[in-house]
C-alpha positions as CSV (number, residue, x, y, z in Angstrom):
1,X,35.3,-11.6,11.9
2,X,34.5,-11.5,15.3
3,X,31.5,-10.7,16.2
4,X,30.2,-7.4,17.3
5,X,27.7,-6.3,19.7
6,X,24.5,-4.2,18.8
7,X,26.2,-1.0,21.1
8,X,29.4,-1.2,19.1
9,X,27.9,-1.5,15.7
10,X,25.4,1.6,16.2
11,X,28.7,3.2,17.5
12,X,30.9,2.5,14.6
13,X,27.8,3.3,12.0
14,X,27.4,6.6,13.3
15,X,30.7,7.3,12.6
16,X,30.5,6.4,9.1
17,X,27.5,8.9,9.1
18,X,25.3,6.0,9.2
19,X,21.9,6.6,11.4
20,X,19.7,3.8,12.1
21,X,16.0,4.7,13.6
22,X,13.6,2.4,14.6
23,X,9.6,3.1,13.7
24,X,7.1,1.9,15.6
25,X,4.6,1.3,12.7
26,X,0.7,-0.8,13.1
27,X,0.8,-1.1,9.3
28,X,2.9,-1.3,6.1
29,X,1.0,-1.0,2.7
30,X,3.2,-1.9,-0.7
31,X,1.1,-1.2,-3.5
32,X,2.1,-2.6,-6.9
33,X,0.1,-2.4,-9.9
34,X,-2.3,-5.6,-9.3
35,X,-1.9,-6.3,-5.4
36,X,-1.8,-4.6,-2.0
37,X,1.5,-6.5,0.1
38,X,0.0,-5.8,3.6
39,X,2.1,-5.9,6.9
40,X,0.8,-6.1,10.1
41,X,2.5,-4.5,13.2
42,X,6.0,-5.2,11.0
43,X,9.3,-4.4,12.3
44,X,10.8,-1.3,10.6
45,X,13.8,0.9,10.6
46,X,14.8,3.6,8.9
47,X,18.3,3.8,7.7
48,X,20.1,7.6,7.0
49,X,23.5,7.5,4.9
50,X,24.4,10.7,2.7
51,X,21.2,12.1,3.4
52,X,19.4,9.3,1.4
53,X,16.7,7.5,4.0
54,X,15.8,3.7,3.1
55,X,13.8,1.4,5.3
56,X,13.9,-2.0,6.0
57,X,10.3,-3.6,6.7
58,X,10.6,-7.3,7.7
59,X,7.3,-9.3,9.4
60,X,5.0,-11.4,8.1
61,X,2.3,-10.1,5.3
62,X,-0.5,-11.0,3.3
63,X,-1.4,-10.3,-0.4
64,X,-4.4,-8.5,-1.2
65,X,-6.1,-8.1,-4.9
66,X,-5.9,-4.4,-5.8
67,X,-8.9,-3.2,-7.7
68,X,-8.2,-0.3,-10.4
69,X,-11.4,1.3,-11.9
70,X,-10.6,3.5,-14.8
71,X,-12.2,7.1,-14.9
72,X,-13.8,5.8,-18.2
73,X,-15.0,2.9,-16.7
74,X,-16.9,5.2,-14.2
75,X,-18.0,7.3,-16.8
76,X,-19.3,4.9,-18.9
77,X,-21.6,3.9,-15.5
78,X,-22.7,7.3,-14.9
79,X,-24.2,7.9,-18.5
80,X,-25.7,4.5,-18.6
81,X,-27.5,4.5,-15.3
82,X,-27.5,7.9,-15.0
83,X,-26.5,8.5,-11.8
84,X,-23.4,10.5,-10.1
85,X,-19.9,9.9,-10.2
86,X,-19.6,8.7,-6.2
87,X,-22.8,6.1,-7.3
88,X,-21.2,4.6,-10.3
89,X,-17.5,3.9,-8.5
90,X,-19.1,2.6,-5.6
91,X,-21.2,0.2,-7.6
92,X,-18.0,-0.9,-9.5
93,X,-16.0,-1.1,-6.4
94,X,-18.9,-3.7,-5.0
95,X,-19.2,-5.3,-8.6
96,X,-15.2,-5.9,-8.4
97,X,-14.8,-3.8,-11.6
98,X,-17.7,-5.7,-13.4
99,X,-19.4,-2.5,-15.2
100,X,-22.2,-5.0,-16.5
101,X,-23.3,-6.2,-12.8
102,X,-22.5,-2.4,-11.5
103,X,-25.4,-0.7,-14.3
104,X,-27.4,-4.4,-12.8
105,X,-27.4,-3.2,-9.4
106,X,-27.7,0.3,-10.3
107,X,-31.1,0.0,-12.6
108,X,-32.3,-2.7,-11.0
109,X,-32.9,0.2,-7.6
C-alpha cells in the first residue's frame, strides 16, 4: 500500500461519510469506579461515521484514587455528630472515607 498523505485521506474519508474533527481540549477526565485517568492538554479528535461520534484521546495521563462516599456513610456522620449534610461529607472527603476520623474531627471542634 502506498502510502497516503493526510489531504488525501481526509478526502477519501469524507467520502465514505467519515468526518474527522479535531478538539482542542486542556483536560480529559475517565472515571471508572475506583480511579480518575487524568489527561492533561491531550490530543483529541472526534470521529463522525453513520451518525455515531467516537473520540480518540491519546497523551500522556496520570491515575488518581477516586473517593466514593455512600449517602449512608454521610448519614450515619450527620446523626452521630449531629451536624448537616455538607459538614459530614466534607469531613469524610478530608478523612478519605474514614467515618471514624471524620465524627474525630467533627466532635473534637
Amino acid at each position: 500500500m502506498m502510502p497516503m498523505n493526510p489531504k488525501q485521506m481526509k478526502k477519501m474519508m469524507k467520502q465514505m461519510g467519515i468526518e474527522m474533527d479535531e478538539i482542542e481540549a486542556e483536560e480529559v477526565v475517565i472515571v471508572t469506579k475506583g480511579e480518575e485517568l487524568v489527561f492533561k492538554n491531550p490530543s483529541v479528535v472526534r470521529i463522525t461515521a453513520k451518525g455515531v461520534e467516537t473520540f480518540q484521546i491519546s497523551g500522556s495521563y496520570e491515575t488518581r484514587e477516586r473517593l466514593v462516599i455512600s449517602d449512608e456513610d454521610v448519614r450515619l456522620v450527620m446523626e452521630q455528630a449531629g451536624v448537616s449534610e455538607e459538614e459530614a461529607r466534607k469531613a469524610l472527603e478530608e478523612a478519605k472515607g474514614d467515618i471514624a476520623e471524620a465524627l474525630l474531627k467533627l466532635t473534637e471542634e
